[in-house]
C-alpha angles and dihedrals in degrees: 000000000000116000112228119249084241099060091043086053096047094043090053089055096052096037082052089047109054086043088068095040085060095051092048085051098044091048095040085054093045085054091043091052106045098031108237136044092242098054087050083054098049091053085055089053091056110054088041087123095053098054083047084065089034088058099042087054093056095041086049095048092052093049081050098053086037089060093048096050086050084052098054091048094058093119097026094077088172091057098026081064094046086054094044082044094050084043101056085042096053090041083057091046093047084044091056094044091053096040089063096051099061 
């Protein structure tokens, strides 16, 4: 059963939503707890090695999961080029995210 464009749609906004909501809440928390916007700030700044490593781990882990999907669709070739497809798509997309953070 095929889902409709409008319910896709409608599912990535709130998905997307209630991403940003977290964040705000995360951030308004982080103020709240430690009294001003740039303490909060400087503890970011602190702890800047540890998300390097935090990001690497994650990169790694989906590289990981990509390549055992790739793995499972040996034999499938319709559904092994929609993966290669979603994982050029997502290395762009991770490019493009580190790229903006030198």
């Amino acid at each position: 059963m095929k889902r409709s464009l409008l319910f896709t749609l409608l599912s990535s906004l709130g998905i997307a939503a209630g991403m940003i909501l977290t964040a705000a809440l995360i951030a308004w928390i982080g103020r709240t707890a430690l009294g001003s916007f740039e303490v909060w700030q400087q503890a970011l700044e602190s702890i800047r090695p540890y998300l390097r490593w935090w990001r690497a781990l994650l990169y790694g882990v989906l590289l990981a999961l990509w390549w055992d999907l790739l793995r499972r669709y040996r034999h499938r070739p319709q559904d092994r080029l929609r993966v290669k497809r979603a994982g050029t798509l997502g290395l762009l997309l991770f490019t493009c995210v580190e790229l903006t953070r030198l």
